[in-house]
C-alpha positions in Angstrom: 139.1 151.3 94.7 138.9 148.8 97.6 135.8 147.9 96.6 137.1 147.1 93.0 140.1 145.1 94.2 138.0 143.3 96.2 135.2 142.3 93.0 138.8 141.6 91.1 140.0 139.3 94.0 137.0 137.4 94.1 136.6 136.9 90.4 140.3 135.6 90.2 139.4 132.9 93.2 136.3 132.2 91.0 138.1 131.6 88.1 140.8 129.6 89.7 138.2 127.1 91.6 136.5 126.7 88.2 139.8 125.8 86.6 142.3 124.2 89.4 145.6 123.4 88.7 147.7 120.6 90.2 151.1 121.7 91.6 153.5 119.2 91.7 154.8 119.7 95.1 153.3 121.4 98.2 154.3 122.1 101.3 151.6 123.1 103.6 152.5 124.8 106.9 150.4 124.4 109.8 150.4 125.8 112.9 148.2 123.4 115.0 147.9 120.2 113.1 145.1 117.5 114.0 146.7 114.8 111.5 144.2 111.7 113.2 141.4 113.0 114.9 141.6 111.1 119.0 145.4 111.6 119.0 146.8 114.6 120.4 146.9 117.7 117.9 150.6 118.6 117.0 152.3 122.3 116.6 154.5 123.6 113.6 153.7 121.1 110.9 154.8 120.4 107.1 152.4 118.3 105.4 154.4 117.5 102.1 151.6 116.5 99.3 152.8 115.4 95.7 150.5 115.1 93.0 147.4 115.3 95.2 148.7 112.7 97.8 150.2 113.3 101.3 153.5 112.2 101.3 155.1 113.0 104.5 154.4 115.3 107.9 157.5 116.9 109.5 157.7 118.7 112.8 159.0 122.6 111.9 158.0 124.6 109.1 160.3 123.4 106.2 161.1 125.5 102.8 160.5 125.8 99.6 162.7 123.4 97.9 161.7 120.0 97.2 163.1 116.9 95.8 162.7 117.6 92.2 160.8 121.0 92.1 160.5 124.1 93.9 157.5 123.4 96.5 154.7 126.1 96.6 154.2 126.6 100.2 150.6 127.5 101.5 150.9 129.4 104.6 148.7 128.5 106.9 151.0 129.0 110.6 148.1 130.8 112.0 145.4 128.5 111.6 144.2 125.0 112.5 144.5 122.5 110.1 142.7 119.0 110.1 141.4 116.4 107.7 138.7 117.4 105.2 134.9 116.7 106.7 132.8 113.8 105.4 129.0 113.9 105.8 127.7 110.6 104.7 124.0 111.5 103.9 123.1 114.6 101.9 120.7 115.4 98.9 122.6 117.8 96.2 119.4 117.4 93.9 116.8 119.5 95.8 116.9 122.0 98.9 113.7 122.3 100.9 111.3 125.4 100.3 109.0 126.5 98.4 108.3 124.0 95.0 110.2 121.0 96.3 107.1 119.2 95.4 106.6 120.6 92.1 110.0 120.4 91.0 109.8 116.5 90.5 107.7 117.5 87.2 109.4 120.8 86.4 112.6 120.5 86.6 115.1 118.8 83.5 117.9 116.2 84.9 120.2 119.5 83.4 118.8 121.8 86.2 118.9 118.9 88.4 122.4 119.1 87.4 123.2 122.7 88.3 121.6 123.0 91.0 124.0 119.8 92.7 126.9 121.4 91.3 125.7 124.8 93.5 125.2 122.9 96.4 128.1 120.5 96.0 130.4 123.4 95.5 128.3 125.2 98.5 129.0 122.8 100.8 133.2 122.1 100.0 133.3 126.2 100.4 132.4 125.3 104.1 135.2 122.3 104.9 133.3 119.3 103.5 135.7 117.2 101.2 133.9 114.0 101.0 130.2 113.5 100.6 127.5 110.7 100.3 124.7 111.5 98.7 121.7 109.1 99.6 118.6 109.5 97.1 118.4 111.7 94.2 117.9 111.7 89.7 120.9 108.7 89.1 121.9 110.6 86.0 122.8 114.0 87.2 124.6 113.1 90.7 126.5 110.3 88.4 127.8 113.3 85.8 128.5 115.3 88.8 130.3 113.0 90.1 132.4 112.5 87.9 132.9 115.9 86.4 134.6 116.3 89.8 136.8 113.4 89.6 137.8 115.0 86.9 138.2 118.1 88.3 136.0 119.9 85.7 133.9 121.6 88.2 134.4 122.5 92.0 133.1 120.2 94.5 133.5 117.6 97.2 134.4 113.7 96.3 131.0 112.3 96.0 129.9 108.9 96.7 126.7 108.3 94.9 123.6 106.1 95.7 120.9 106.8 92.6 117.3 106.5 93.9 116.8 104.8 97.1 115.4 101.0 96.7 111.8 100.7 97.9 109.0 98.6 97.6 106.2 100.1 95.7 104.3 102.7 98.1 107.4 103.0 100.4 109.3 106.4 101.3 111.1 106.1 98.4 108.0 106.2 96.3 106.3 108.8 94.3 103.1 110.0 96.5 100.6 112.6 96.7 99.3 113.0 92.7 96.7 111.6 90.7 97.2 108.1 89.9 98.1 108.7 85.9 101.0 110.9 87.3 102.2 108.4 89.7 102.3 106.1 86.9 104.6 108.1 85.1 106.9 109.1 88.2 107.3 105.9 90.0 110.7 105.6 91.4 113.3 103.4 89.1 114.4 101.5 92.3 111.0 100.2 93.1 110.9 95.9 94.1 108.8 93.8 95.8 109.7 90.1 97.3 113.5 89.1 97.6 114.3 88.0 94.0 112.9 91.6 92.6 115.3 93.4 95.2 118.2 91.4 94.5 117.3 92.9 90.7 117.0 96.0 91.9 120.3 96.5 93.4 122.0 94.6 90.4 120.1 97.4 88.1 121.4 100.2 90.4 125.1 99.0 90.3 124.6 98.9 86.9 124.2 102.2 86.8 126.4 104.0 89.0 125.7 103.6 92.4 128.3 103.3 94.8 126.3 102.9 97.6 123.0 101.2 98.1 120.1 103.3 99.8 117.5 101.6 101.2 114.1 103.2 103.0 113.8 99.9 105.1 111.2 102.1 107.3 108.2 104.8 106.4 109.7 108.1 107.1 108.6 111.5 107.9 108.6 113.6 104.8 107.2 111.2 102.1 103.3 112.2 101.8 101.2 109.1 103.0 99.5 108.3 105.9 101.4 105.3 106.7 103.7 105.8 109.6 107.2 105.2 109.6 107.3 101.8 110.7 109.2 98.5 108.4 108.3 98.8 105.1 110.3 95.9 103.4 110.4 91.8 104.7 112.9 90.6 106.6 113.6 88.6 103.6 114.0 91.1 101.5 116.1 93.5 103.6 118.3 90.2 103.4 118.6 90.0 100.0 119.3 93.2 99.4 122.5 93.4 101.7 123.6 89.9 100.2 123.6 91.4 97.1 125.0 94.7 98.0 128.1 93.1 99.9 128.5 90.6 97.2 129.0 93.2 94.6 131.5 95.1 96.9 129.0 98.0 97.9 128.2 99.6 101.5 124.3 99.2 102.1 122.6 101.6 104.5 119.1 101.8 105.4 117.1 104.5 106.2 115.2 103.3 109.2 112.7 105.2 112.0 111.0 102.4 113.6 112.3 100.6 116.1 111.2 97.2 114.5 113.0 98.4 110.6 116.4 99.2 112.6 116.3 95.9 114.3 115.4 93.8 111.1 117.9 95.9 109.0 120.6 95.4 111.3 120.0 91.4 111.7 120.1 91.5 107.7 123.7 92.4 107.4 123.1 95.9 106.7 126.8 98.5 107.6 125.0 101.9 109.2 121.3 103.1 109.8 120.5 106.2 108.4 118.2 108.3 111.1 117.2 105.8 114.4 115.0 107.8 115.3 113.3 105.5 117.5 115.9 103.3 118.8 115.4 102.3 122.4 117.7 100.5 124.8 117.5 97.2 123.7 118.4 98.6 119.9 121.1 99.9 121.0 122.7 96.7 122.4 121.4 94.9 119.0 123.6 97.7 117.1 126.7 97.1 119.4 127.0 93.6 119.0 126.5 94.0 115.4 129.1 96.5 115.3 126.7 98.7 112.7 127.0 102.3 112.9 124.5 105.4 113.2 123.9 108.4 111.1 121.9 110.4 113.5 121.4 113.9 111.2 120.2 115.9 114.0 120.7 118.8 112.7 117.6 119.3 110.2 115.0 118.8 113.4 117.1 121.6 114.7 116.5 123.5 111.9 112.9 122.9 111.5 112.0 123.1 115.0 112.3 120.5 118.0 108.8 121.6 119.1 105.3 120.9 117.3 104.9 125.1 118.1 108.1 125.9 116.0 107.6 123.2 113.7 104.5 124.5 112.6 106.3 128.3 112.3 109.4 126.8 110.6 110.6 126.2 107.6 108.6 122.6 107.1 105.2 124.6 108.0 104.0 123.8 104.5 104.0 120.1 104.4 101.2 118.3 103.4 99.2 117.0 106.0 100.5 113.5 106.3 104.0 114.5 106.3 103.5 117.0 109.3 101.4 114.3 111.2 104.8 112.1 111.1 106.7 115.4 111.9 105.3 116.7 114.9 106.0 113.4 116.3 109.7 113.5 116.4 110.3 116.7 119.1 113.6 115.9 120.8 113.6 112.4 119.8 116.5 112.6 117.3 118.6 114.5 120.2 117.6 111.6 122.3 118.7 109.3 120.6 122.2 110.4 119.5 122.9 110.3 123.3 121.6 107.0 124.3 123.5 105.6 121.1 126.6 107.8 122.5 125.9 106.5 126.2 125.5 102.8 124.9 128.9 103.2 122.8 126.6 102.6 119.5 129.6 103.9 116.5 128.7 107.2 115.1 129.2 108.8 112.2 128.5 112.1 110.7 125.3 112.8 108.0 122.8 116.1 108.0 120.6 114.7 105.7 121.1 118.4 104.2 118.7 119.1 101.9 116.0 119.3 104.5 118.5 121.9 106.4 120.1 124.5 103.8 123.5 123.0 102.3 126.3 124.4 103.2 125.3 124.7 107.0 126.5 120.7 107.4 129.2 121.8 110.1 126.6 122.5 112.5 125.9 118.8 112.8 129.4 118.5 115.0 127.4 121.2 117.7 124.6 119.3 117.6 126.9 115.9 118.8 128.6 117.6 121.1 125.0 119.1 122.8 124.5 115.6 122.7 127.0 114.8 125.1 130.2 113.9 122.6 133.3 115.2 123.4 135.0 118.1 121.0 137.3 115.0 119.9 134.4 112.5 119.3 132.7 115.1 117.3 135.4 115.6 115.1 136.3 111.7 115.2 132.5 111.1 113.7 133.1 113.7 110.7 136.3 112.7 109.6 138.0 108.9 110.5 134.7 107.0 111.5 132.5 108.7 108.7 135.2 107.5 106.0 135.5 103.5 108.3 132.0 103.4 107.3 131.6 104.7 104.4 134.5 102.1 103.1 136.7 104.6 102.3 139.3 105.2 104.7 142.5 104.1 102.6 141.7 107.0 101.0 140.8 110.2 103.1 139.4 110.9 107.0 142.7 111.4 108.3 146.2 113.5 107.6 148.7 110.8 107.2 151.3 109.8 104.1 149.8 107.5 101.3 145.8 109.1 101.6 144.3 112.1 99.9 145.4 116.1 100.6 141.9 116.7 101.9 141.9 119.4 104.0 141.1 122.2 106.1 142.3 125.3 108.4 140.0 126.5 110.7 140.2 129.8 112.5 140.9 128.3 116.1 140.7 125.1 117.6 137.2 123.1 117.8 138.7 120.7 120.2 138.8 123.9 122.6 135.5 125.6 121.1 133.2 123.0 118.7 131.5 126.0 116.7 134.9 126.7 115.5 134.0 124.4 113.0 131.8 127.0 111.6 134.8 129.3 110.4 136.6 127.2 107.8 139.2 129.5 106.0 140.9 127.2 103.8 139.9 124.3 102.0 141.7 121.7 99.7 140.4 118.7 98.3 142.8 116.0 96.5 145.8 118.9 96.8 143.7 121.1 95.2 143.1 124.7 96.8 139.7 125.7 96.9 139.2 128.1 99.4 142.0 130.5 100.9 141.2 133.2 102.8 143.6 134.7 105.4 
């Protein structure tokens, strides 16, 4: 019987995700409150949230009647409650593992589809709200996006880039077939000199994004033998961020080599995807620019931090020119995230999930904190920096009247423990309950 109750239980949660309804008014009780990530975490909270919107926070646990409506009060006095996290790069269209290569000619934009919506879905089930995803199919991450505006299926709010801009042969490229196949596959957002990249981020506004991607540098994964050093001019890296900010979209750059971070940076650009090999000197650059970092950290964790457990790990399979590029990285992303912490660099949160399985994203706070970040600047990088620079934070990163009801209860504090991060128990996204477990 308890086994039946609890297939029943889960079916009814199922269904209810699938199908969420809007309640008017709702209280939510919380028994530690982190409303604003850096200030000090509050006891016996109401967080009042009509129609989706935080509308007030009141010290005690107030009842059930509202202005015009009876509230529905979610219970969650034993938990503690913070704003919804943000990861600012992810992948929903693929996972690494076996066929990751072969799916680019096997797979239908549909299963393309599905498969986001699992790992979208995947990843809100462990406390992420909000999520950029940087590089995928346009079409299917654009319908997925929207089908969760409008809340058709479950999953995070998703800002969407489209296919990363590139100049022909760069990361963002097709490589590693016969030449009649890259012919067919080459990537939408390819360009080449400054007027053909201002064209190519006009065509990708055009057509969904709400972000522009850019692989400034070579990077690891893409299979050529060509480093991962700048890929793209000066002069084009400026004209693509002129265009970019003059049609009211974040540009980010995915950038290894010292040189790429450095030339995207001096071109206007908002963050830099990876770093992996800023020194010193790149640091200061990024500070008086005032661009941020997405470190992702996380996947070389995953992987292996080792050419020993690379070559055991999950990558093991990469074509040779990829693994080359990979073996080279060890510690370095570690590295980095604390020099650019030590150098007071802004951080924000990404996992680059994808090449580490979705839904593990929460691991990346661990990782920050190994990296010498506080519990509180950990947090700080996940939620209120990751929606400053993302654009986004008139909307969601923080608990406070007038924003989004995205959040989340956690089984005990990560300000006292990080990894408590890793126990999310209730999840709501735009006042809608997605998770509840007690």
């Amino acid at each position: 019987m308890k086994a039946l109750a609890k297939t029943l239980s889960a079916l009814l949660l199922s269904l209810a995700m699938s199908s969420p309804v809007l309640a008017d008014e709702v209280v939510v009780h919380a028994g530690t409150l982190l409303a604003q990530p850096g200030e000090p975490a509050q006891n016996q909270q109401s967080i009042v949230i009509v129609d989706g919107v935080i509308t007030e926070i009141r010290d005690g646990f107030i009842g059930g009647q509202g202005n015009s409506t009876d509230r529905r009060v979610i219970d969650l006095s034993d938990q503690f409650v913070m704003p919804g996290f943000i990861d600012l790069h992810v992948h929903l269209s693929s996972q690494a593992g076996d066929g990751r290569r072969t799916d680019t000619v096997t797979m239908s934009d549909a299963d393309v589809a599905l498969n986001a919506s699992m790992y979208a879905r995947r990843t809100l089930m462990a406390g992420f709200t909000t999520l950029r995803d940087l590089g995928s199919r346009g079409e299917p991450l654009y319908a997925l996006r929207d089908a969760i505006r409008a809340n058709k299926v479950a999953g995070p709010r998703l800002l969407v880039a489209g296919p990363a801009i590139t100049p022909t042969g760069g990361h963002g490229d097709v490589h590693g077939y016969r030449a009649e196949i890259l012919e067919v596959l080459a990537s939408p957002a390819v360009c080449d000199g400054a007027d053909d990249c201002r064209r190519a981020v006009r065509r990708a506004v055009k057509l969904g994004a709400d972000v522009i991607k850019v692989t400034a540098t070579g990077g690891v994964l893409s299979n050529t033998a060509t480093g991962t050093g700048q890929q793209f001019t000066d002069e084009e890296l400026r004209a693509i961020a002129e265009t970019a900010h003059a049609l009211g979209r974040k540009v980010t750059a995915h950038a290894h080599a010292r040189e790429g971070i450095i030339a995207a940076a001096e071109a206007g650009f908002d963050s830099i995807e990876h770093a992996m090999w800023a020194d010193e000197e790149t640091m200061k650059i990024l500070k008086r620019l005032d661009v941020w970092i997405i470190p992702t950290v996380y996947p070389i964790t995953y992987v292996g931090d080792t050419p020993e457990k690379m070559k055991q790990g999950p990558l093991k399979d990469l074509p040779p020119a990829s693994m080359a590029k990979l073996l080279e990285l060890g510690r370095q992303p570690k590295d980095m995230t604390r020099l650019a912490h030590e150098k007071g660099v802004r951080i924000a949160l990404g996992t680059d999930s994808a090449i580490s399985p979705h839904g593990e994203n929460a691991h990346e706070f661990i990782e920050y904190v190994n990296a010498g970040l506080s519990p509180t600047e950990a947090l700080q990088a996940g939620t209120v920096y990751a929606a400053e620079a993302a654009g986004i934070a008139d909307t969601t990163g923080s608990i406070v009247p007038g924003k989004a009801a995205d959040i989340v209860g956690l089984g005990a504090s990560p300000l006292d423990d990080i990894e408590a991060v890793l126990d999310v128990r209730f999840v709501m996204r735009d006042g809608i309950v997605f998770k509840q477990q007690d």
